[in-house]
N, C-alpha and C positions, 0 to 999 in steps of 0.2 A: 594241266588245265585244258579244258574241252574248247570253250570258247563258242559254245553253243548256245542257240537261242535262248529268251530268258524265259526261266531265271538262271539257265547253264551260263548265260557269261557271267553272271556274279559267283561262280563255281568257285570256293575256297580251292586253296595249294592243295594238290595231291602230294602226302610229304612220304608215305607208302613206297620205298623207294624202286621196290620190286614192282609197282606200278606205273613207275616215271620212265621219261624215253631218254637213257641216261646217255645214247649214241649222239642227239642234238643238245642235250647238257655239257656232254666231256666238248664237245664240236664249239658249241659258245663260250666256253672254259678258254679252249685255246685261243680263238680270235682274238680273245680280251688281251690273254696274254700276250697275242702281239702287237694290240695297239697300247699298252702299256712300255710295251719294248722298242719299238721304231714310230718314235713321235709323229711323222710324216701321216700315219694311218691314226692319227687324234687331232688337232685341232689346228696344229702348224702346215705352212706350205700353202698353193694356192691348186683350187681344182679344176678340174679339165676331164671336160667327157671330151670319153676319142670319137673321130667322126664314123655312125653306121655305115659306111662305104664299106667300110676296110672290112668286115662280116658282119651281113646280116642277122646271121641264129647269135651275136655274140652283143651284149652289154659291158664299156669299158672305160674307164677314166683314171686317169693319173691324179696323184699328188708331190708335187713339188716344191723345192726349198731354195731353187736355184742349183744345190751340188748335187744333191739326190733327186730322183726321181722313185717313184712305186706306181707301177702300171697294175691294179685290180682288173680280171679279164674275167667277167663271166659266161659259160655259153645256156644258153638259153633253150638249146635244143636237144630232140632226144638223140639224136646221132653225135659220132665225132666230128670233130670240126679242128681247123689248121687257123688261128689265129696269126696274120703276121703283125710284127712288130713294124710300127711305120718311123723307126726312129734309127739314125746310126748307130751303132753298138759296135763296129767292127774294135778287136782287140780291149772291150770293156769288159770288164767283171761283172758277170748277173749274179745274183743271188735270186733262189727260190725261195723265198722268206716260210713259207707254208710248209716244205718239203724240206727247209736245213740244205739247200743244195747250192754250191755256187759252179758258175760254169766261163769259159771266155769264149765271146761272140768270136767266130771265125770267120767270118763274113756277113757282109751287108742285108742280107734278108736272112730273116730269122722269123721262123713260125713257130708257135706255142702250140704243143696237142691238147685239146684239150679233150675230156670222156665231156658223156650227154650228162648234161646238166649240172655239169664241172665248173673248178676254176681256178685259175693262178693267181700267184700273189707275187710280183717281180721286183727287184731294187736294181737299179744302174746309176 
């Protein structure tokens, strides 16, 4: 769908699949699939945007349940950018929930890479 002026917003489903932009279909496929899979990212927990101090090019907030956390980090710009985390993690278990990755904080500051117009998805 166009979403163009009218009468293009009333634009019926392009169901023509070799016409659809199957890159951000398969992309919202999986989101779903992981707010399906760690409740935290649907409707449990309480929210918290993180304060813009901590980077400007970057958009970020947590959801929390009290044991879990999930810090969503998005950057906003078109460069790389080094998000840190403003939280202790030293010797905690992160997972990269997006990436399948888990890793243990080895120290007290800990910066997220992020690409331009990137973004993490983190559980501690």
């Amino acid at each position: 769908m166009t979403g163009g002026a009218d009468p293009g917003c009333r634009k019926c489903m392009e169901w023509d699949h070799a016409k659809q932009d199957r890159g951000t279909f398969e992309h919202v496929q999986r989101l779903i699939s992981l707010r399906k899979e760690h409740k935290l990212l649907a409707n449990d927990g309480t929210f918290t945007f993180m304060p813009a101090e901590i980077n400007e090019d970057c958009i970020a907030y947590t959801k929390s349940d009290g044991e879990k956390t999930i810090v969503i980090i998005l950057n906003a710009a078109d460069k790389n950018v080094v998000y840190p985390l403003p939280f202790n993690l030293k010797g905690k278990k992160i997972t990269d929930i997006w990436q399948d990755q888990e890793f243990a904080a080895d120290s007290d500051d800990i910066g997220v890479e992020l690409n331009p117009l990137g973004f993490s998805i983190l559980q501690f």
